[in-house]
MMTF fields as JSON, N, C-alpha, C and O atoms, coordinates in Angstrom:
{
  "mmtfVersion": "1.0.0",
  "mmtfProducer": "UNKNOWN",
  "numBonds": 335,
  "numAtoms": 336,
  "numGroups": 84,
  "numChains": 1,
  "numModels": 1,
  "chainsPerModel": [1],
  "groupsPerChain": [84],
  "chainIdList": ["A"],
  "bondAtomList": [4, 2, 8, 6, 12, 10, 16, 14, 20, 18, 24, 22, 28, 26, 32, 30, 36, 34, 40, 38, 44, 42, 48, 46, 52, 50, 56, 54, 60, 58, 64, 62, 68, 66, 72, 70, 76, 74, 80, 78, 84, 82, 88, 86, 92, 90, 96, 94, 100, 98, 104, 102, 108, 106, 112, 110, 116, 114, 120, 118, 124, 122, 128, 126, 132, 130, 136, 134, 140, 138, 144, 142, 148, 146, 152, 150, 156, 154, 160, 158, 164, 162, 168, 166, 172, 170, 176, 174, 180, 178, 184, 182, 188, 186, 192, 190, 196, 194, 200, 198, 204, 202, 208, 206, 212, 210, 216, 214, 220, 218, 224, 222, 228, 226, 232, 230, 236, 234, 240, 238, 244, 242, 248, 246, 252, 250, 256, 254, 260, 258, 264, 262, 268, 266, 272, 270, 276, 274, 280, 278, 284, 282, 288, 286, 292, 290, 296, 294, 300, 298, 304, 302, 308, 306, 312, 310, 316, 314, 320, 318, 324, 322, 328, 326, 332, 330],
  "bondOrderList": [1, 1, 1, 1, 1, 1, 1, 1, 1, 1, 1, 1, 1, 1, 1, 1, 1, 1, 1, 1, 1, 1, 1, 1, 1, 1, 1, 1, 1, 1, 1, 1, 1, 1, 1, 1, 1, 1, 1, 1, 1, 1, 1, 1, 1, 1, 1, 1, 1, 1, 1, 1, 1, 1, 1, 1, 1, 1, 1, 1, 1, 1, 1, 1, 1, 1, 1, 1, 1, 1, 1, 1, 1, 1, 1, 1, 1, 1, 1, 1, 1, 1, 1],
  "groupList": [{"groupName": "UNK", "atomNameList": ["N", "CA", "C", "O"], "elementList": ["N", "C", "C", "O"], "formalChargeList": [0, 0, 0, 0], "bondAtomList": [1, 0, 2, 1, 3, 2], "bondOrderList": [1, 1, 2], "singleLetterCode": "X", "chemCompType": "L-PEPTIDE LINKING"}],
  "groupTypeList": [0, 0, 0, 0, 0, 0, 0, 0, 0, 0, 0, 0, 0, 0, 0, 0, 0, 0, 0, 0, 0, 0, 0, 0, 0, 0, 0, 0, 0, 0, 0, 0, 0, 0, 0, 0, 0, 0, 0, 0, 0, 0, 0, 0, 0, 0, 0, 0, 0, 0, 0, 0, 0, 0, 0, 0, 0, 0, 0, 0, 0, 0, 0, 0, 0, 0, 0, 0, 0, 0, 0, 0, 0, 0, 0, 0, 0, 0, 0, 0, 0, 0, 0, 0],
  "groupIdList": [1, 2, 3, 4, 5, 6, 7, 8, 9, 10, 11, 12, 13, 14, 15, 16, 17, 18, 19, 20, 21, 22, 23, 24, 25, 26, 27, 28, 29, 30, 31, 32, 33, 34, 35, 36, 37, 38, 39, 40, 41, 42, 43, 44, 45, 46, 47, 48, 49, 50, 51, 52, 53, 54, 55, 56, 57, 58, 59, 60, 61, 62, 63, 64, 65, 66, 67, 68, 69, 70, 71, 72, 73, 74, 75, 76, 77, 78, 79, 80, 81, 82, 83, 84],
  "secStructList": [7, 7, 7, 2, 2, 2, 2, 2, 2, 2, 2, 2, 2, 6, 6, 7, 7, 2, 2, 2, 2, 2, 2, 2, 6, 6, 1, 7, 2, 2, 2, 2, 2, 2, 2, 1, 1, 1, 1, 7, 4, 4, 4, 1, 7, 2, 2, 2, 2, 2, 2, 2, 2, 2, 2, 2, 2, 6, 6, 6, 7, 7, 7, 7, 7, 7, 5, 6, 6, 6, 6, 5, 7, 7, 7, 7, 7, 7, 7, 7, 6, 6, 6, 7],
  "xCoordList": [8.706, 8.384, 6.88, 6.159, 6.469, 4.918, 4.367, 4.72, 3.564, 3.07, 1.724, 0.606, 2.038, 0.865, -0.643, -1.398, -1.106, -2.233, -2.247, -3.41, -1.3, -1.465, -1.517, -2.027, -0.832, -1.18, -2.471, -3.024, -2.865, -4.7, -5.719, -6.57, -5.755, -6.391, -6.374, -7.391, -5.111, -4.719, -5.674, -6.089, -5.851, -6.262, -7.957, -8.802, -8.207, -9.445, -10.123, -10.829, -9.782, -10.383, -10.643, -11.566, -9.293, -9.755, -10.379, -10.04, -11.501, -11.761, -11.223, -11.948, -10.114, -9.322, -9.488, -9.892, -9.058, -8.829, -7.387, -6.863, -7.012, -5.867, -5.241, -4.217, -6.003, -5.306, -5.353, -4.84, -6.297, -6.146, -5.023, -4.442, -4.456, -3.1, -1.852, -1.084, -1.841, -1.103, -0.56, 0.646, -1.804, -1.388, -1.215, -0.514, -1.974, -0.821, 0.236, 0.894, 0.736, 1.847, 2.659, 3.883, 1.955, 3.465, 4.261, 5.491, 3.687, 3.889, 2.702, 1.567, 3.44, 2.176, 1.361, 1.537, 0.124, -0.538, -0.237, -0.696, 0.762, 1.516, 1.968, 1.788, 2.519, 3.796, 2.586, 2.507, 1.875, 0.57, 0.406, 0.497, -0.016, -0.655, 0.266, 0.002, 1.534, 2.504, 3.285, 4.204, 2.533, 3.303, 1.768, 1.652, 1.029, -0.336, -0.855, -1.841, 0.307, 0.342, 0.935, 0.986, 1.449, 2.373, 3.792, 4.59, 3.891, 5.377, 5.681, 6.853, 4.698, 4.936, 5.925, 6.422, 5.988, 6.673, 8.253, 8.992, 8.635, 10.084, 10.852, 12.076, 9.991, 10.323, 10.176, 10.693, 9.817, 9.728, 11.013, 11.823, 11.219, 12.129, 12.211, 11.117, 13.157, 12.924, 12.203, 11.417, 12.043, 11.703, 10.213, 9.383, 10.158, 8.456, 7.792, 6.588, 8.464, 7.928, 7.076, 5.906, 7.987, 8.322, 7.417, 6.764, 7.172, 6.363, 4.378, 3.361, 4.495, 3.135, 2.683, 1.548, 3.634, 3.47, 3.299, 2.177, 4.104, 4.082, 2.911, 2.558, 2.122, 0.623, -0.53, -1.598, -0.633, -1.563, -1.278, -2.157, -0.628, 0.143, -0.342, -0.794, -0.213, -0.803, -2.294, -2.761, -2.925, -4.852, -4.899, -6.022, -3.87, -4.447, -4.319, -4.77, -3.732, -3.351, -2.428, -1.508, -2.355, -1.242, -1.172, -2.165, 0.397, 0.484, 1.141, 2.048, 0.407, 0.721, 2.011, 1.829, 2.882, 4.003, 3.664, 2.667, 4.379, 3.695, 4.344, 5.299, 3.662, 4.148, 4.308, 3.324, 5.412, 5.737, 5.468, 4.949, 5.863, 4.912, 3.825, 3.603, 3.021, 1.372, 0.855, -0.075, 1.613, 1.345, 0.339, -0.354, 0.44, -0.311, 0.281, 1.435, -0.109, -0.055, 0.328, -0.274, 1.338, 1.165, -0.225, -0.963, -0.821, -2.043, -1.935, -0.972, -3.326, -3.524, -4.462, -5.479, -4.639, -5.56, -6.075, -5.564, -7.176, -7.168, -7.035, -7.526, -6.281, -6.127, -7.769, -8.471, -8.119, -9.369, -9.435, -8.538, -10.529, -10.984, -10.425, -9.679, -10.561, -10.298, -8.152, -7.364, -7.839, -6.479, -5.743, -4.779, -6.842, -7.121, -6.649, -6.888],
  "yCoordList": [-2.083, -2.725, -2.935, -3.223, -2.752, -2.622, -4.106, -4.713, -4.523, -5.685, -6.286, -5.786, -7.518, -7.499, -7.271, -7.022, -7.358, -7.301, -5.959, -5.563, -4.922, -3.703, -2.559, -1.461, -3.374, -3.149, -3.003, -2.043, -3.882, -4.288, -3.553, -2.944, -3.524, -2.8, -1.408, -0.888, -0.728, 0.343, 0.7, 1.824, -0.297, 0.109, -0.107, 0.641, -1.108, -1.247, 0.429, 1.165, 0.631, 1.559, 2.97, 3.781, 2.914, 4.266, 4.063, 4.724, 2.913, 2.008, 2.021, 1.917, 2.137, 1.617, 0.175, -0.79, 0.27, -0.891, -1.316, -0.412, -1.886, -2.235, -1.229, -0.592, -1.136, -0.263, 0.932, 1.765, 1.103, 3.045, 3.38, 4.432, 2.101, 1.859, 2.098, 3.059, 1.091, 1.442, 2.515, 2.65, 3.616, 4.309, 5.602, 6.581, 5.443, 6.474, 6.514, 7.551, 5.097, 4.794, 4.936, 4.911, 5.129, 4.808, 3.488, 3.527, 2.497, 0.811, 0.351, 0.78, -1.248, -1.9, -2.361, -2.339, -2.963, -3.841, -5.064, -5.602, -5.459, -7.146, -6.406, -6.866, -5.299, -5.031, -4.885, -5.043, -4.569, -4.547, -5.572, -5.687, -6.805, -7.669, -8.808, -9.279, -8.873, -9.517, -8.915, -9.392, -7.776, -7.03, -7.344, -7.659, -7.196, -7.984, -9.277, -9.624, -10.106, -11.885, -12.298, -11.45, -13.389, -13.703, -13.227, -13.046, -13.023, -12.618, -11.265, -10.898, -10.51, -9.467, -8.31, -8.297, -7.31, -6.08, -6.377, -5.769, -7.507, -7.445, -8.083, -8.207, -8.46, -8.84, -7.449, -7.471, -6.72, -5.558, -4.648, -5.08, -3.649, -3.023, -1.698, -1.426, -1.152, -0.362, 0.891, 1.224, 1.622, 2.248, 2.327, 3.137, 1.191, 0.635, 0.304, 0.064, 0.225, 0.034, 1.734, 2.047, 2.274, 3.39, 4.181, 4.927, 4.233, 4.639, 4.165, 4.796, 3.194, 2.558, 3.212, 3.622, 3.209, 3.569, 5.206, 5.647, 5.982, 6.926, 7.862, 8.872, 7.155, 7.042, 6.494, 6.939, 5.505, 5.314, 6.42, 6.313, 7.035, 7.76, 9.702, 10.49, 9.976, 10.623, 10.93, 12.002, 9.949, 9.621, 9.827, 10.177, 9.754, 9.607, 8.305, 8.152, 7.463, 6.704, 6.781, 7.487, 5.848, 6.189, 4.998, 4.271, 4.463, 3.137, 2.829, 3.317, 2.107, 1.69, 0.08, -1.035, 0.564, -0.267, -1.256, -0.964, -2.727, -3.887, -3.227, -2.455, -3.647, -3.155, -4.621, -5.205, -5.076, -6.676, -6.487, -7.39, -5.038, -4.969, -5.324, -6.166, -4.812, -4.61, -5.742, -6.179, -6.597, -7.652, -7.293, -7.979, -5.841, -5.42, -5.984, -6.388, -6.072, -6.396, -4.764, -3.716, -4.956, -4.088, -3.646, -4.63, -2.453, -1.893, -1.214, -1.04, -0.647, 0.855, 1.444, 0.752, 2.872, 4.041, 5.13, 5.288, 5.545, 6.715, 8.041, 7.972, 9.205, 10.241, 11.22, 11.386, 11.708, 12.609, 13.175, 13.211, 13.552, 14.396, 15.222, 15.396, 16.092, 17.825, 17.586, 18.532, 16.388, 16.377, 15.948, 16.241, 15.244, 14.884, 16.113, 15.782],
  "zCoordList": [5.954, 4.7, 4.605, 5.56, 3.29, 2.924, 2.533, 1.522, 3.375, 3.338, 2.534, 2.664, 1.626, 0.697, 0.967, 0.028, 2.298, 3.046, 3.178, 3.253, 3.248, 3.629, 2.102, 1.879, 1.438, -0.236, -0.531, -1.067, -0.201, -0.425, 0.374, -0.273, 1.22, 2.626, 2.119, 1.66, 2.203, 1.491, 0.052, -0.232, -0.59, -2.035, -1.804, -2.297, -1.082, -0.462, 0.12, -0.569, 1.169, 1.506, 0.74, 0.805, -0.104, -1.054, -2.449, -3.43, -2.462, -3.233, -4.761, -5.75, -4.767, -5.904, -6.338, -5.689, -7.657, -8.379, -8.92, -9.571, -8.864, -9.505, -10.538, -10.294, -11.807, -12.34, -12.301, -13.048, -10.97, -10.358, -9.923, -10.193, -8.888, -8.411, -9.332, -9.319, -10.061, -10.969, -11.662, -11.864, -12.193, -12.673, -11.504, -11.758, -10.17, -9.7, -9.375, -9.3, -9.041, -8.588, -9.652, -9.52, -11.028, -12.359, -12.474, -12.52, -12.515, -12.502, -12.741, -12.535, -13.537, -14.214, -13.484, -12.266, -14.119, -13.326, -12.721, -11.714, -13.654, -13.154, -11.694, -10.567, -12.008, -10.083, -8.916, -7.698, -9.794, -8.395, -7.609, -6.387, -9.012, -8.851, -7.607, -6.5, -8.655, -7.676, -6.17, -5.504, -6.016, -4.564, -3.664, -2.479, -4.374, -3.725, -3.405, -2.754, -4.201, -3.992, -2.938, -2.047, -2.686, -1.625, -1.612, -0.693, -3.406, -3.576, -2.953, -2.877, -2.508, -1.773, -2.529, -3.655, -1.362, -2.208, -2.409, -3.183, -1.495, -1.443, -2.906, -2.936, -4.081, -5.228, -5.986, -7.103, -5.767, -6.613, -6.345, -5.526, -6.851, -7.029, -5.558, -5.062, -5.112, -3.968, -4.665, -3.778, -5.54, -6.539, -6.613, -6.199, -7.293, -7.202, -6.134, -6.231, -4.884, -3.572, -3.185, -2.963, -3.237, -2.981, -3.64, -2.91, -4.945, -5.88, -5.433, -5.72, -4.871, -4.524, -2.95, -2.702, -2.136, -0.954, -1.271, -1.022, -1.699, -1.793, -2.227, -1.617, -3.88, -4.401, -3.699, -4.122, -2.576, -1.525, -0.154, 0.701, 0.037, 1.213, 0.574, 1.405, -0.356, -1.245, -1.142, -0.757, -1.498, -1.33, -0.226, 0.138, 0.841, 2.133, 2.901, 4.036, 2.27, 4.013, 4.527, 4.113, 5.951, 6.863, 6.833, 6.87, 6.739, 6.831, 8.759, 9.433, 8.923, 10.95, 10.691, 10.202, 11.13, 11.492, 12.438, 13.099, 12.799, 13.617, 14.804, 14.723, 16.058, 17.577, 18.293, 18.744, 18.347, 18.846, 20.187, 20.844, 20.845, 22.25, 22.518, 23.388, 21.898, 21.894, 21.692, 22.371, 20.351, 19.514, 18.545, 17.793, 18.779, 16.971, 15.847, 15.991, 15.049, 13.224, 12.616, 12.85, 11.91, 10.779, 9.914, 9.854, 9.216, 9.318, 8.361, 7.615, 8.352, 7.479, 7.62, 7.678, 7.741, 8.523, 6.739, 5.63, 7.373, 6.171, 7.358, 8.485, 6.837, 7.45, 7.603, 6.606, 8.812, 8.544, 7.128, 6.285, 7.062, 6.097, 6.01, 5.046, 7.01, 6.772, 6.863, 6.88, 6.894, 6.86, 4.774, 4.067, 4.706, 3.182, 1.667, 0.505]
}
């Protein structure tokens, strides 16, 4: 599951704006806004999850899953260039 910090980070690095997001993902700015709040992605629709991850994943990131081993945090990477 895609985490509101990783929403952001994500949109951060490929310096998007909100409604860059939006419109690649094909969802409004409100679903942004609120999958980017505390209310997180799990109020949104599996659809629209899916649709956002899929449009940041697209540009190029890799989203990093939490490692309770490690005690890593859930994350987000941009893929090389020449992988881009």
């Amino acid at each position: 599951m895609l985490t509101p910090a990783q929403i952001r980070a994500a949109r951060s690095l490929l310096g998007w704006n909100g409604v860059e997001l939006a419109k690649a993902a094909g969802v409004s700015l409100q679903t942004i806004r609120r999958m980017e709040s505390e209310l997180g992605p799990g109020r949104s629709s599996a659809a629209n999850v899916e649709g956002v991850r899929r449009a940041l994943e697209t540009a190029g990131v890799i989203f990093l899953e939490a490692d309770d081993a490690s005690e890593v945090g859930p994350g987000v990477r941009l893929k090389m260039v020449s992988e881009r």
